[in-house]
N, C-alpha and C positions, 0 to 999 in steps of 0.2 A: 282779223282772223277769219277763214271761210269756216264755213259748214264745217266741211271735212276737217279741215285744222281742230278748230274746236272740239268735234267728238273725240279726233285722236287725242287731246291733251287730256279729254273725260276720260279716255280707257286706262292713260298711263296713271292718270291720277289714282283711278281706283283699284290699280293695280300693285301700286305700291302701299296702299293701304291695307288692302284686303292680304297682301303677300310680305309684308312689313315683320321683320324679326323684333320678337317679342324682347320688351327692355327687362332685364334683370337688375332686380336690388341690388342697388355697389355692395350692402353691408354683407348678403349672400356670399358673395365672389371674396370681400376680403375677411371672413369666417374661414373659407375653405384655404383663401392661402397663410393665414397666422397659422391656422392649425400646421400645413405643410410645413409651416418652416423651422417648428421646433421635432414634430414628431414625424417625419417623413420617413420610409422605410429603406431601407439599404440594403439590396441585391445585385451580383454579381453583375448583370446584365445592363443593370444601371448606370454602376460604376464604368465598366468600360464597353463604350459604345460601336459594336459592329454593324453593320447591317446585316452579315453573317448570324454574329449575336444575339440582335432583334429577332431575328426570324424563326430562330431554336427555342427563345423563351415566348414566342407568341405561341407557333407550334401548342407545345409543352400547357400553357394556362388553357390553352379551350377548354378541358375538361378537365383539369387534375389542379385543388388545391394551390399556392402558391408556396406553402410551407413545405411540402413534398419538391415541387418544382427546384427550389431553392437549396434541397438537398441532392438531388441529380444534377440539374444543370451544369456544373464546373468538372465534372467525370464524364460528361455527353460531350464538351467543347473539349479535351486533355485527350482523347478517344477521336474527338473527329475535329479538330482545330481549323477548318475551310469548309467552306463545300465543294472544293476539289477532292479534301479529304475524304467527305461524306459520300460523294461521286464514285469515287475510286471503290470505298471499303464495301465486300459484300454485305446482302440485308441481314445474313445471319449473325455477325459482329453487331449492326445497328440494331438490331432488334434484342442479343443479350444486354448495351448497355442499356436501350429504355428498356428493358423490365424493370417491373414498381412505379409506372407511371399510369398504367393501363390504357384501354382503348389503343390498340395495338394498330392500327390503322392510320392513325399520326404518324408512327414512327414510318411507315411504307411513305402515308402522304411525303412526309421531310426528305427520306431518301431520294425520292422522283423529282422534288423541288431542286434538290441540289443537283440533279443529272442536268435538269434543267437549265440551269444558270449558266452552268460551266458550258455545257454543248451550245444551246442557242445565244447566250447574251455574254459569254465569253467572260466568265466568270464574276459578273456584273450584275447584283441584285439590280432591278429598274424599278426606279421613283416613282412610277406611275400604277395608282392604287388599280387603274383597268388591265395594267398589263397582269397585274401580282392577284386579281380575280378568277383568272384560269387557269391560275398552278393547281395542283391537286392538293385540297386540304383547306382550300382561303378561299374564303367567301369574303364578301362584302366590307364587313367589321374587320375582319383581321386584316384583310387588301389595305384599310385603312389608316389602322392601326401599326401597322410594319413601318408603312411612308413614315406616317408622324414619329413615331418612336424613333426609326435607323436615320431620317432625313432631316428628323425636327420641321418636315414642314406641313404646315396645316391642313388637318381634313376633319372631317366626323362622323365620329361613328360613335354608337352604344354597347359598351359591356354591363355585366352583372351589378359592379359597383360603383357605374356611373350612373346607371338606371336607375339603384338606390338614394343615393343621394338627391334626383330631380325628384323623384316621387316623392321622396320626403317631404321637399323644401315645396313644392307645387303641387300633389297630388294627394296627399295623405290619408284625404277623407272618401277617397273614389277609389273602383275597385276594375278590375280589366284594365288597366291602363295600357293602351296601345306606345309603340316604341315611336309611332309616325306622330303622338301628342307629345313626344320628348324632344325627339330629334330638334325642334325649330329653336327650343330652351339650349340646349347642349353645341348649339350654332349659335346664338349670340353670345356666349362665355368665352368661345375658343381663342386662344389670347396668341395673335400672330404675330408676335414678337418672338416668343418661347413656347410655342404648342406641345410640345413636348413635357414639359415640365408642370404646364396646365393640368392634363391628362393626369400627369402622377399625382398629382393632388387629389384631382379629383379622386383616381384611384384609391389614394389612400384615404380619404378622408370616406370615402363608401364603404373600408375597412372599418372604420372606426364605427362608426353608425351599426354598421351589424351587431357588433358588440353589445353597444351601447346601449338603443333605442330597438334588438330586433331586427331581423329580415324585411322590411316593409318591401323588396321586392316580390314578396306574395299577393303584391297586388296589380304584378304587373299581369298582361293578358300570354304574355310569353312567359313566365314560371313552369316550369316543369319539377315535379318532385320525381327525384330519381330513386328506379325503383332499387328494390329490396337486391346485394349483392349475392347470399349467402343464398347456393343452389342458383343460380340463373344460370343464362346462358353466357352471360359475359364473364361467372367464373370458371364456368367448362372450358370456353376456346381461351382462356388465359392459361388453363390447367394442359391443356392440347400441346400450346406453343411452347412452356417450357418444359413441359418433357420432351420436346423435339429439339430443344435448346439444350436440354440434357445430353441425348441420345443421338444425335445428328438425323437418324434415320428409323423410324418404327414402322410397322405393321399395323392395320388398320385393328388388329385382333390383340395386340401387342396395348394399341391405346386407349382400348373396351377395358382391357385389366387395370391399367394402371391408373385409369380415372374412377374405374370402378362404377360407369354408366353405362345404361344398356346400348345395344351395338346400333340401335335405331337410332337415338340421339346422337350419341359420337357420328355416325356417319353423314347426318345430318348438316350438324356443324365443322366435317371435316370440307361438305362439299361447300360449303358457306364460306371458308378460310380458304377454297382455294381460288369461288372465283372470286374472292377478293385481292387473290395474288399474294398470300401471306404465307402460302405453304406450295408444293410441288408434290403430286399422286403422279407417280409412275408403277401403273399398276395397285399392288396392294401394299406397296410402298410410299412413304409421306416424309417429309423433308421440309424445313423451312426454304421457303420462296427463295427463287435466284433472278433478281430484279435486273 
């Protein structure tokens, strides 16, 4: 072996050491799948697998609950049963059925997603979590999260109570825990035969542990406690949208009274709603968006 040979066989050596995924306790992995297979939870979206499907309940869990989720969802698909459907139907339809979901900005995200699909990839959610990264609404996790879910094929990524459960099992006594100290744990697990089904475990079994043992995702470095609902700004522009959902068409003076906020905030948050494209100002007239 020359010189050069040699060192290269040093680098790759110590590169698959230093780079080498970290080995998990079998008894870990089959904790999480006993539990799964008696107490697994059963959601519509489960049962019957879209890609379409997938993509309205990822949507839908970024920020809302899954027990809420699991009560909308099957009246959002009966309402918009494609994304031809979704495509087709104005925002104002899409946006009465998600109310009681909040973060009103999903439901815009989802509508433009479904424009999406049907004009450029011809009705054809795409497999590939970089393509599903520039729709509007899907970052990283959920780009990931969609694939595996709609396609069962493997990838990884970090939610709320997947994060729970590695912190538990590997991090419990440390605090900030960063998602890039997870991520290498939650890549040796992914089980590519059935990744799909891994994830729900995991999922569910990070339900269970909340329960159970507490939130320890408070000790992740990414925890946010969200703030206080009662008076904020996110129950104003909730208050805004359905009385425009009400009313078709109000006055800027019109929705000072009916919210019963001073005309400084309301207009505030009017111009906020619209350049997010969720409302239409013609003049001192406001209207839910026409997408």
């Amino acid at each position: 072996m020359t010189k050069r040979q040699d060192y290269l066989f040093g680098v790759v050596i110590w590169a698959l050491y230093e780079f080498a995924l970290p080995t998990i306790p079998l008894h870990h992995i089959d904790q999480i799948k006993l539990y799964y297979s008696t107490q697994k939870r059963d959601f519509s979206w489960r049962e019957h697998i879209t890609p379409y499907r997938i993509v309205v309940s990822e949507i839908m869990l970024q920020q809302t609950q899954v027990n809420r989720v699991a009560q909308k969802f099957d009246e959002f698909i009966e309402a918009f049963p494609s994304f031809q459907a979704l495509a087709q139907a104005p925002f104002y339809d899409v946006l009465r059925v998600w109310k009681g979901l909040g973060y009103n900005r999903r439901a815009l995200a989802l509508h433009k997603i479904a424009m999406i699909v049907v004009d450029q990839y011809d009705g054809q959610l795409s497999a590939e979590p970089e393509i599903l990264e520039i729709f509007p609404g899907i970052g990283k996790a959920t780009a990931r999260s969609i694939v595996t879910f709609a396609f069962n094929k493997p990838t990884v990524f970090i939610e709320t109570n997947i994060r729970t459960v590695f912190i538990y099992h590997f991090f419990k006594n440390q605090k900030n825990v960063h998602d890039n100290d997870i991520e290498p744990l939650v890549s040796a697990t992914v089980d590519y035969a059935n990744p799909r089904e891994w994830y729900y475990a995991l999922m569910d079994y990070g339900t269970m542990l909340k329960k159970t043992v507490g939130n320890v995702s408070v000790l992740s470095r990414h925890h946010h406690q969200q703030s206080k609902f009662e008076g904020s700004e996110r129950q104003l522009r909730g208050m805004i949208l359905q009385h425009l959902l009400d009313n078709k068409q109000l006055s800027v003076q019109q929705l000072v009274q009916l919210t019963g906020q001073c005309e400084t905030r309301v207009t505030k948050l009017i111009k906020d709603l619209y350049g997010e494209g969720l409302i239409e100002c013609q003049g001192n007239v406001v209207t839910i968006g026409n997408v």
